[in-house]
C-alpha positions in Angstrom: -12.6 -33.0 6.1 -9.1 -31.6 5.5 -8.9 -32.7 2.2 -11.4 -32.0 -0.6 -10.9 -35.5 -2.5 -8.7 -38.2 -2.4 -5.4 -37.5 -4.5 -6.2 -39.1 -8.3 -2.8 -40.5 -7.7 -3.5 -42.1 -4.7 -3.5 -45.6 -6.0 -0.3 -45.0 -8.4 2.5 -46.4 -7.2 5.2 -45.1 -4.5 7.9 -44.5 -6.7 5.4 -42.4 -8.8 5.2 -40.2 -5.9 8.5 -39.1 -4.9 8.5 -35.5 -6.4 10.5 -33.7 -3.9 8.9 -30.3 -4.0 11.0 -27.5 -2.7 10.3 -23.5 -3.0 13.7 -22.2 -1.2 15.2 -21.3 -4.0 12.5 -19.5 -6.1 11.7 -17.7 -2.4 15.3 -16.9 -2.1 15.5 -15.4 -5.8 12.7 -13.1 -5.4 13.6 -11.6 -2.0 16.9 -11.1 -3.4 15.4 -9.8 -6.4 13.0 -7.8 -4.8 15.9 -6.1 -2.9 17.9 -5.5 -6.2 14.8 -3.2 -7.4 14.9 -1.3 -4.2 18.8 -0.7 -4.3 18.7 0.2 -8.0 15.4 2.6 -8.0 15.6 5.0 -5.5 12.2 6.8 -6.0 10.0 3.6 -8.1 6.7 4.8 -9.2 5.0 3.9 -5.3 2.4 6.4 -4.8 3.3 7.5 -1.1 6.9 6.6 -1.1 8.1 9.9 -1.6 5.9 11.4 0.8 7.0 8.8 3.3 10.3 9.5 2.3 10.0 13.6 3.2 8.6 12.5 6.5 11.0 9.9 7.5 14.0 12.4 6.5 12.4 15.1 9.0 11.6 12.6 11.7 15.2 10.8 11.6 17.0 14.4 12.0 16.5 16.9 9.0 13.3 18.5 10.9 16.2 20.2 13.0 17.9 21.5 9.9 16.7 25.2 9.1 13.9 26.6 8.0 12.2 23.4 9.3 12.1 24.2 13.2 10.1 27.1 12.1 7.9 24.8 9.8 7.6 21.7 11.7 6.9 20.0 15.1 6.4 16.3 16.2 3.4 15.5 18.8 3.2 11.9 19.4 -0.2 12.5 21.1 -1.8 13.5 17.5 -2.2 9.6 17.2 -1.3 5.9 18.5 -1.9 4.2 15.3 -0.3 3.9 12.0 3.0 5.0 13.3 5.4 2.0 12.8 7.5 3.8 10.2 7.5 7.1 12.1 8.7 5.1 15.3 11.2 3.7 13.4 12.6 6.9 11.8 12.8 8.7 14.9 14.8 5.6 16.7 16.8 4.4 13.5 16.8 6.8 11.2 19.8 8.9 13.0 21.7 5.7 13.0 21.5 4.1 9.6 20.6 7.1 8.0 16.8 8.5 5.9 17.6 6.8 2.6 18.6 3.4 3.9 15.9 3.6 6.4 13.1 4.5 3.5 14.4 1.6 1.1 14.6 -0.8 3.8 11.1 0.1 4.9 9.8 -0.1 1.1 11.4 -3.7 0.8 10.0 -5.2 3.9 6.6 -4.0 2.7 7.2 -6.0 -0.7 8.5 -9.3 1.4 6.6 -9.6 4.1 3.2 -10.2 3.1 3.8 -13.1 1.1 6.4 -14.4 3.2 4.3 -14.3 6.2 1.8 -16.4 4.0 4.2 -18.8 3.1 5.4 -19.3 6.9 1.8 -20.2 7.8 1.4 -22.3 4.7 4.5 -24.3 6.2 2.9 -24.1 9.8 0.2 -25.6 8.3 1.0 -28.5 5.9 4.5 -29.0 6.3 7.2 -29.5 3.1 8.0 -26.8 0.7 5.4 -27.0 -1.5 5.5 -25.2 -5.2 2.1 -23.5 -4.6 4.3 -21.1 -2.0 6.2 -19.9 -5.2 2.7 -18.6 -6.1 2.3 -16.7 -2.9 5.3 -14.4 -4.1 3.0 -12.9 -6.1 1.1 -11.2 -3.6 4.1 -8.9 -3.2 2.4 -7.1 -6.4 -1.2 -5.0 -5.3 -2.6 -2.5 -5.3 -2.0 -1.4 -1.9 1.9 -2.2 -2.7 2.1 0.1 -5.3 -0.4 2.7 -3.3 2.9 2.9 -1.2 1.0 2.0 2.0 3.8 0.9 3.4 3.0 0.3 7.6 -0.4 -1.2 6.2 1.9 -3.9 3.7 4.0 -4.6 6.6 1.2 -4.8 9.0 0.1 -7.6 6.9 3.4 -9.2 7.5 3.5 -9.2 10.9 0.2 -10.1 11.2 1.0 -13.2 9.0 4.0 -14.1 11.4 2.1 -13.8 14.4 0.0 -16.1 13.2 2.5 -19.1 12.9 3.7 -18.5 16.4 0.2 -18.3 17.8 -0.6 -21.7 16.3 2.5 -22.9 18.0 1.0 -21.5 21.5 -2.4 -23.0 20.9 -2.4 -25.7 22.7 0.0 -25.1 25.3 -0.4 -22.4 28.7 -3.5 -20.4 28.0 -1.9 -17.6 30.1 1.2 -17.6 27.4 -1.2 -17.2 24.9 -3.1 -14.5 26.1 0.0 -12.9 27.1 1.4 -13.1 23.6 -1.5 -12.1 21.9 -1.9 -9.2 24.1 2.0 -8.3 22.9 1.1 -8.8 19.3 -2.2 -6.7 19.2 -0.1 -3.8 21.0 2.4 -4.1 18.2 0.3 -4.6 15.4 -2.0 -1.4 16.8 1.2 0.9 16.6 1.8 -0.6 12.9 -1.5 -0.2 11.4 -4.6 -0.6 12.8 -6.2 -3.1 10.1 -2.9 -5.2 10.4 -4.3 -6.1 13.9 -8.3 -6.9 12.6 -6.1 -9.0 9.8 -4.2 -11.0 12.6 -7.7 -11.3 14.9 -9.3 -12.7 11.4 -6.8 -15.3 10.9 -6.2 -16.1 14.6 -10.1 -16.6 15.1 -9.6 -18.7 11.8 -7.0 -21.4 13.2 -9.2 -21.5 16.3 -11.9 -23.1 14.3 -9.7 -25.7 13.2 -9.2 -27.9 10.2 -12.7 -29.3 10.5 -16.4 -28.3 9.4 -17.4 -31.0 12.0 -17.0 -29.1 15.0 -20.1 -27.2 14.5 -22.3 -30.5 14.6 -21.2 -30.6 18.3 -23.2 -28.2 21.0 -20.1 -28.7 23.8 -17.4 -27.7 20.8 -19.7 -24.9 19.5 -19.1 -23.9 23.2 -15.6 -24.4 23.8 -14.9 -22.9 20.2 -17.4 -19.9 21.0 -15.0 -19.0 24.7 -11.6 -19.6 23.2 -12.9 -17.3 20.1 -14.3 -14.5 23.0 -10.5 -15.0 24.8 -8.8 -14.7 21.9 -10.8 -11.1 20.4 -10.6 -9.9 24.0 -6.5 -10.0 23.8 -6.2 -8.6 20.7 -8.6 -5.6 21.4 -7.6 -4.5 24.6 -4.4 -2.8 23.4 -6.2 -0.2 20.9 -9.2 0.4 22.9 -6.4 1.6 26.1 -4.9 3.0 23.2 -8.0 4.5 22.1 -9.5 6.1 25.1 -6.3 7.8 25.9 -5.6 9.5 22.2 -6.4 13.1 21.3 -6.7 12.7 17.6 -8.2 10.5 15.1 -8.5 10.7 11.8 -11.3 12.5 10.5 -12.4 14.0 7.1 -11.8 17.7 7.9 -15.3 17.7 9.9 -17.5 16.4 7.6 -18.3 13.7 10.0 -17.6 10.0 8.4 -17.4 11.1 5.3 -18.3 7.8 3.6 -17.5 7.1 0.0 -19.2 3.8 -1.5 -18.3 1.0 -3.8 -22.0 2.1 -5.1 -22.5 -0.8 -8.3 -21.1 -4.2 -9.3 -18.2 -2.8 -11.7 -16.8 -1.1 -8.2 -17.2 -4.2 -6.4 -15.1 -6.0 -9.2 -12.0 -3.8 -9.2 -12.0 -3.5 -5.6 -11.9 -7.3 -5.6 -9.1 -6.7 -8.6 -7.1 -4.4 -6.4 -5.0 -7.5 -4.8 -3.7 -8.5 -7.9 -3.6 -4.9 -9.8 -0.5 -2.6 -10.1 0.3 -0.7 -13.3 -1.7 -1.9 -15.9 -5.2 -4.4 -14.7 -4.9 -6.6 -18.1 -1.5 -7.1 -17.5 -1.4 -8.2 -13.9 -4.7 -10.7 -15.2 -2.8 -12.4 -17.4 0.0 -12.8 -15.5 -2.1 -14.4 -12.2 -4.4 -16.1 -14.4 -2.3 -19.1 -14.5 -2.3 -19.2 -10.9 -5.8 -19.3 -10.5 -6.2 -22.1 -13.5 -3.8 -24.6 -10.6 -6.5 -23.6 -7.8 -9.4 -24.8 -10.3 -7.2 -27.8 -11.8 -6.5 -29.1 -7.8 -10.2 -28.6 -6.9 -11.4 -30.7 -10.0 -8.6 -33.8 -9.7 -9.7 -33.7 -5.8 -5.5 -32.8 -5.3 -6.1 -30.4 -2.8 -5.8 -29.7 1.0 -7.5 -26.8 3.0 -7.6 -25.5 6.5 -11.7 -25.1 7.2 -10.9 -22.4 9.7 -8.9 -20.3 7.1 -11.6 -20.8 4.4 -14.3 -19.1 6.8 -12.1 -16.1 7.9 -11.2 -15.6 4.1 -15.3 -15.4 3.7 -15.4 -13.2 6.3 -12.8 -10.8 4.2 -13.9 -11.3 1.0 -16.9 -10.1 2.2 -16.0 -7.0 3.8 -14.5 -6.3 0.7 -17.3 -6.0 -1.0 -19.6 -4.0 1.7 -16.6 -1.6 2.6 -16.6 1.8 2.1 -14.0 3.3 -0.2 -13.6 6.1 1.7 -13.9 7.2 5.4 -12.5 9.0 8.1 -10.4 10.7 6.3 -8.7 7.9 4.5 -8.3 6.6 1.4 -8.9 3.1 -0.3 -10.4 1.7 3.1 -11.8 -1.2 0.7 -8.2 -2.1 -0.8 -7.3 -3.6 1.9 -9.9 -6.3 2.7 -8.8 -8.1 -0.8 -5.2 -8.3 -0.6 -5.9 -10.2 3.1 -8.6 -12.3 1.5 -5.9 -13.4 -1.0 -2.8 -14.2 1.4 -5.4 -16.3 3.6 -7.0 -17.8 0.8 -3.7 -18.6 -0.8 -2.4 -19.7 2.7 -5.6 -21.5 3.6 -4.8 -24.4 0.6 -2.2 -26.6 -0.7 -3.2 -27.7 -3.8 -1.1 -30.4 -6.1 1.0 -32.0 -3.3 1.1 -35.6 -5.1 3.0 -35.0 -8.3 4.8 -37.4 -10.5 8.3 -35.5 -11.0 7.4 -34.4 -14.2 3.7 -33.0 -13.2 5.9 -31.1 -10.0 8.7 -29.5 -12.7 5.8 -28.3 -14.6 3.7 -26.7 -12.0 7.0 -25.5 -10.7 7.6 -24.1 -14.6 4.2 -22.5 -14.5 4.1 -20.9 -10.6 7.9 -19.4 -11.7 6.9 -17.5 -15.0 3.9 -16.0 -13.7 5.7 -15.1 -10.7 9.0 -13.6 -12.1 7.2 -12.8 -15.3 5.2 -10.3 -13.2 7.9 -9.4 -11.2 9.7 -8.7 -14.7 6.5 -6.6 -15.2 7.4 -4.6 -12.0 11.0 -3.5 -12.5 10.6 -2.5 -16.2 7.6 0.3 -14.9 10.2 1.4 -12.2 13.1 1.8 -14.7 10.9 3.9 -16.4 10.2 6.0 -13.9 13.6 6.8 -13.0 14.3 9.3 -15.4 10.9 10.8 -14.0 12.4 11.3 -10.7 15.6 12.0 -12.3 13.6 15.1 -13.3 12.3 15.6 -10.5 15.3 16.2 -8.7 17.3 18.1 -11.3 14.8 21.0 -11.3 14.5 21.0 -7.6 17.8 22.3 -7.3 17.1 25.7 -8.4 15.0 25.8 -5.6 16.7 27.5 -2.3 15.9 27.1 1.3 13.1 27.9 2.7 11.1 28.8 -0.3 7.4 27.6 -0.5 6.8 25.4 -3.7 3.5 24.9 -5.2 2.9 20.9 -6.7 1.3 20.7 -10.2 0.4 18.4 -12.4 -0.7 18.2 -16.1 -3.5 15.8 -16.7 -3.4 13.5 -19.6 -6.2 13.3 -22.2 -5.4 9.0 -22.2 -3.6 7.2 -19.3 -2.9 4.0 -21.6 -0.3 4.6 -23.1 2.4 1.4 -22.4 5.6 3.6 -22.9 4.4 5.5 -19.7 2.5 2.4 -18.0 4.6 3.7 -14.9 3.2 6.8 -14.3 -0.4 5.2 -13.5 -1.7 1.7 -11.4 -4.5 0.4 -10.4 -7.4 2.5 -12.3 -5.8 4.9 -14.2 -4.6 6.6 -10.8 -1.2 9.1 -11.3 1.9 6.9 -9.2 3.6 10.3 -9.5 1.6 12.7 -7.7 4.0 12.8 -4.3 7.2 13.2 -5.9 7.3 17.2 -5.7 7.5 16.6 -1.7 11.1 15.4 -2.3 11.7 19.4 -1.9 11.4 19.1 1.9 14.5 16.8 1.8 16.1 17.8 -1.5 15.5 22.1 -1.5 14.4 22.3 2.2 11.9 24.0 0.7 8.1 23.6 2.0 5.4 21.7 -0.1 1.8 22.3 1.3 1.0 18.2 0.8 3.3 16.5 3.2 1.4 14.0 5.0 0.7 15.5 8.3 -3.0 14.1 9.2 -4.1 14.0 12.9 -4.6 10.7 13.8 -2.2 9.0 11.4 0.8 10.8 11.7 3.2 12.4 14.2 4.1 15.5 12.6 2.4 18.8 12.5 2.8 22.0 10.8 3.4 25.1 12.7 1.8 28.7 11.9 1.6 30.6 9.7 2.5 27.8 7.5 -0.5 25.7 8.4 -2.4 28.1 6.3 -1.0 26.9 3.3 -0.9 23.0 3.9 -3.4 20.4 4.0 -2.9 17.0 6.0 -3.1 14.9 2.6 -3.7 16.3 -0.7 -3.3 15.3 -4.3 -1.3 16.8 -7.3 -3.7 19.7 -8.9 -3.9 20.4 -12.4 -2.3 23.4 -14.0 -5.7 24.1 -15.4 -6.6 25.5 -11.9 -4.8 28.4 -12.7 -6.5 29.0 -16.0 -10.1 28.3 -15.3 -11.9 30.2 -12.8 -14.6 27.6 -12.0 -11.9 25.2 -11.7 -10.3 26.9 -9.0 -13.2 27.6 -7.2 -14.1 23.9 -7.8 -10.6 22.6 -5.9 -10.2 25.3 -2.9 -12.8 23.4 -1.4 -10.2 21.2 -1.0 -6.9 22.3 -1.4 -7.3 25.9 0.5 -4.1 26.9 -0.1 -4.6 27.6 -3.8 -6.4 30.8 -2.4 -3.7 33.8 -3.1 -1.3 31.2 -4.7 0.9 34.2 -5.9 1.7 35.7 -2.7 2.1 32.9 -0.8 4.4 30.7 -2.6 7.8 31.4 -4.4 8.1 28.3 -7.3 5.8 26.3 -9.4 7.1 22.5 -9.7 4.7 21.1 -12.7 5.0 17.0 -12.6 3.7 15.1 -15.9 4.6 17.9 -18.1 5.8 16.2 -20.9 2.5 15.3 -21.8 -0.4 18.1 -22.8 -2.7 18.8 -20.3 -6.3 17.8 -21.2 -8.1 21.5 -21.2 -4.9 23.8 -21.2 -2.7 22.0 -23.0 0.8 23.3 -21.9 -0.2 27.2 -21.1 0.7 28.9 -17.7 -1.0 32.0 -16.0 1.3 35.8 -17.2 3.9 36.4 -14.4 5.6 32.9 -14.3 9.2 32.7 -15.6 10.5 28.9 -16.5 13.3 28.4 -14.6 14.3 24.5 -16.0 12.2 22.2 -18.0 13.7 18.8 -17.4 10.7 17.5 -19.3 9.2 15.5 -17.0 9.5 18.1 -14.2 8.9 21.8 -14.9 9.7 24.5 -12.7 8.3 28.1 -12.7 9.2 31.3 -10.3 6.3 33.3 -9.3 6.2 36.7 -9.7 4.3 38.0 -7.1 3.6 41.9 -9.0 1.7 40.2 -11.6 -2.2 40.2 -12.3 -4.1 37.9 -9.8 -6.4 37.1 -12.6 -6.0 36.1 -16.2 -6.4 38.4 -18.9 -8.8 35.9 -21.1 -10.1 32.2 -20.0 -9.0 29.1 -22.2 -11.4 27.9 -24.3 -10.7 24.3 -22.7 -11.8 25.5 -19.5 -15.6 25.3 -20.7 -15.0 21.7 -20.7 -13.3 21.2 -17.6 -16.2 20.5 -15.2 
C-alpha cells in the first residue's frame, strides 16, 4: 500500500482538514539565505574550497600568468570523471571571472541536493507540503562541509533527473532511453557516484508505489527488463568513457588501498556523516526534532511512502555501512552513501499531510527552527572563520612570485573548544587544512598540495616541480621539523618534506594561534618570522642553515 495507515483524522470533519500547507516561502528564505553566506564569506571553513578555488583560478586563465606556464599544464586525458567544476572553469571562468565562478559553484552545492529532493517529493505526492522545509536540512553534511563540491552537485542533478525521468516513464521508451543515456553522460562528467545515485533512485521509481508487484511472476518480469533497460542506459556512458581514459585514480600504487569502517562506533558516524558538520552534538540536536515527526507520522498511521524509494534507500543505507572508507586513492568513499540514503529517505515519505490548521502551524513552527536554527549554526562557524582566512591572506602577501611555500600546521592538544568550533567538522577533522593553497592565486607562489590527482583532475604539474608536490595531501604538523621519527614517519607520504630547506623559500604555519601538541610553538634554527597574523604565520627559510636540529624536543618522544 501507499499509505502506512489510514490518517487518524480521517473521519474528522472537512472543515477540520483544510490546512493549506505551503513550503515556498521557507524554501525561498533559505536559498536566499544560503546565498547571503556565500556572498558575505568568501573562504567559509569548507575543507576543499580553497583548493578548488586555486584550481579553478588556474583553469579559468591565471595558469597563463607567470611562473605558472612553467609550473602547470592541463591534460584532459588524465580523467573523464569528476570534472564538472574543472569544465566549467575552463568555459566560464574567463567570462564571469574565478571568484564568482568558485562562490557560485559553492552555492549550488548547498542548494541543490535538497532542492532536488524536494522537486521529487512534489513529483511524487503533489502540494507543498511542510515536511519539504525539513529537506533544507540536508544542505548541512558532512560531505558539504568536506567541500566536495561536484559530488554535492552531483547529487543535485541526480535528484532532478529523477523528476523528469518519472515524467518519461510511461511515455516513448526510445525517449527514455535516450534521455537517460544524456543524463548518465552528464552525471559521469560531474561525479561518478552522482550517476550510481541517479541509477539507485531511477531503479527505485521503476518498482513503483506498491509491494504487491512482487506477488506477480509476469510483473516480476516486466519489472526485472525495464530495471535491465534502465541500468544498461545509465552505464553505457562511463564504461565508453572508461575504456577510452588513461588515468584513474589510484593510491600511489599500492593497489586498492582499502581502508575499513572496521567496528560498530565507525559504522555509526559514518551513518552520522549526513547530518554532521562542525560540531556532531550540535547537528543531533538540531535534526532530532525532525526525526521525532518521522516516528510521530509512523505511529498516528499519518504517513505516505513510495515502496520503490523505501527499497533503493535500503540498498544505500546499506552500502553505507559495508563501504570502504578509503580506496583508490580517495577519501571518505563511505560519506557519500548516507547523505543519498537521507535525501531518498526523506524524499521517499510525506508524513503529516492531514493537519488541523493549528497541528500544520506547529509542524511548520518545529520543521523552521531546526531548519534555520541549524542554518544559524552554519553561518556563526563561517564568521568565525573569516578572520582565519583574513590571516591567511595578510601574510601571504609577503610572499613574491614564484616562490615555493611549504603548508604547516600546529596541531591542537583538544579540538572542542566552541570558540573555534569552525576550524574542525565532522570528527574532529581540521576545515582549515587547504587554505595555504590560496598562494597559487593570491602570491603566485607554488604550494606542493594543490589537487592535481590523475584520474580526478585535469591539471598536472610539470618538472622539476613534480618533485616537490603530491596529487592530494594534508596540512603537516610543525612537529615534523623537530622530531626525527616524525619526519621519517610522514615522507612516506608527503615526499617533498625530504630537503625542505633547499627546495622551498617560505613556511606558511595555519592554526598557529593555538600550541602545537608535542612542540608547542618552537621552529627549527634558520627560520626568520616574517608576519604573525596570529592565525597564519609566515617564516623565510634560510637555506645556509643546519639540515638538522641541534637537540630533539622532549615532546617528540611522545609523538608517535
Amino acid at each position: 500500500m501507499d499509505r502506512i495507515a489510514a490518517p487518524v483524522h480521517a473521519a474528522a470533519r472537512p472543515e477540520e482538514l483544510v490546512a493549506r500547507q505551503d513550503s515556498t516561502i521557507a524554501i525561498i528564505a533559505f536559498v536566499a539565505l544560503a546565498a547571503a553566506l556565500v556572498v558575505l564569506f568568501r573562504f567559509p571553513p569548507v575543507l576543499d574550497y580553497a583548493n578548488h578555488y586555486a584550481r579553478i583560478w588556474l583553469l579559468s586563465g591565471g595558469i597563463g600568468e607567470p611562473p605558472f606556464p612553467e609550473i602547470y599544464a592541463i591534460d584532459w586525458n588524465r580523467t573523464f570523471t569528476n570534472v564538472g567544476i574543472d569544465l566549467l572553469a575552463i568555459s566560464v571562468g574567463p567570462l564571469v571571472g574565478a571568484d564568482m565562478l568558485a562562490r557560485t559553484l559553492l552555492f549550488l552545492a548547498i542548494v541543490l541536493p535538497p532542492l532536488g529532493a524536494i522537486g521529487l517529493h512534489r513529483a511524487l505526492f503533489g502540494g507543498r507540503h511542510y515536511w519539504q522545509i525539513a529537506m533544507l536540512s540536508l544542505g548541512w553534511c558532512a560531505t558539504m562541509i568536506g567541500g566536495f563540491i561536484n559530488f554535492q552537485i552531483g547529487l543535485g542533478m541526480a535528484l532532478f533527473f529523477a523528476c523528469a525521468d518519472l515524467r518519461l516513464q510511461r511515455r516513448n521508451p526510445v525517449l527514455l532511453f535516450a534521455w537517460r543515456l544524456a543524463a548518465a553522460l552528464l552525471l559521469t562528467a560531474m561525479h561518478i557516484f552522482s550517476l550510481g545515485f541517479y541509477m539507485a533512485i531511477v531503479c527505485g521509481l521503476e518498482f513503483s508505489w506498491r509491494f504487491d508487484i512482487v506477488r506477480s511472476k509476469a510483473g516480476l518480469l516486466r519489472l526485472a527488463g525495464r530495471l535491465a533497460m534502465a541500468i544498461g542506459a545509465c552505464a553505457l556512458p562511463p564504461l565508453a568513457l572508461y575504456l577510452r581514459t588513461t588515468a584513474l585514480p589510484n593510491a600511489g600504487g599500492d593497489g586498492l588501498g582499502l581502508v575499513w569502517n572496521d567496528g560498530v562506533v565507525p559504522i555509526v558516524m559514518n551513518l552520522l556523516s549526513a547530518i554532521t558538520t562542525y560540531v556532531p552534538v550540535v547537528d543531533v540536536l538540531l535534526v532530532l526534532p525532525l526525526i521525532l515527526i518521522c516516528t510521530r507520522a509512523v505511529r498516528a498511521g499519518d504517513i505516505r511512502m513510495h515502496a520503490g524509494l523505501a527499497v533503493a534507500a535500503c540498498g544505500l543505507l546499506l552500502l553505507s555501512c559495508v563501504a570502504p572508507l578509503h580506496m583508490l586513492g580517495t577519501g571518505w568513499i563511505s560519506w557519500r552513501f548516507p547523505i543519498m540514503t537521507a535525501l531518498v529517505s526523506m524524499a521517499m515519505a510525506c508524513p503529516f499531510a492531514n493537519l488541523t490548521r493549528r497541528q500544520a502551524l506547529l509542524l511548520a513552527l518545529v520543521v523552521n527552527l531546526a531548519v534555520f536554527g541549524r542554518t544559524g549554526w552554519i553561518g556563526w562557524n563561517w564568521w568565525l572563520a573569516q578572520k582565519d582566512a583574513a590571516a591567511v591572506e595578510a601574510v601571504l602577501k609577503n610572499v613574491p612570485a614564484g616562490a615555493a611555500v611549504l603548508p604547516l600546521g600546529h596541531e591542537p592538544e583538544m579540538v572542542s573548544d566552541f570558540a573555534r568550533s569552525n576550524r574542525h567538522f565532522a570528527w574532529g577533522l581540521d576545515s582549515f587544512r587547504h587554505l595555504p593553497t590560496l598562494a597559487v592565486p593570491f602570491s603566485h607562489a607554488f604550494v606542493p598540495t594543490l589537487f592535481t590527482a590523475k584520474g580526478k583532475q585535469p591539471l598536472s604539474v610539470l618538472p622539476p616541480w613534480s618533485e616537490i608536490a603530491v596529487p592530494e595531501g594534508d596540512l603537516v604538523p610543525i612537529s615534523v621539523l623537530s622530531c626525527p621519527a616524525m619526519m621519517r614517519e610522514y615522507q612516506s607520504y608527503a615526499p617533498y618534506l625530504l630537503d625542505w630547506r633547499r627546495r622551498f623559500d617560505f613556511i606558511l604555519v595555519a592554526n598557529a594561534d593555538i600550541p602545537d601538541r608535542y612542540v608547542g610553538a618552537l621552529m627549527p634554527a634558520g627560520l626568520t618570522l616574517i608576519e604573525d597574523a596570529g592565525f597564519a604565520k609566515l617564516y623565510a627559510i634560510d637555506k645556509a642553515a643546519p639540515a638538522e636540529p641541534p637537540s630533539v624536543p622532549a615532546g617528540c618522544a611522545t609523538a608517535l
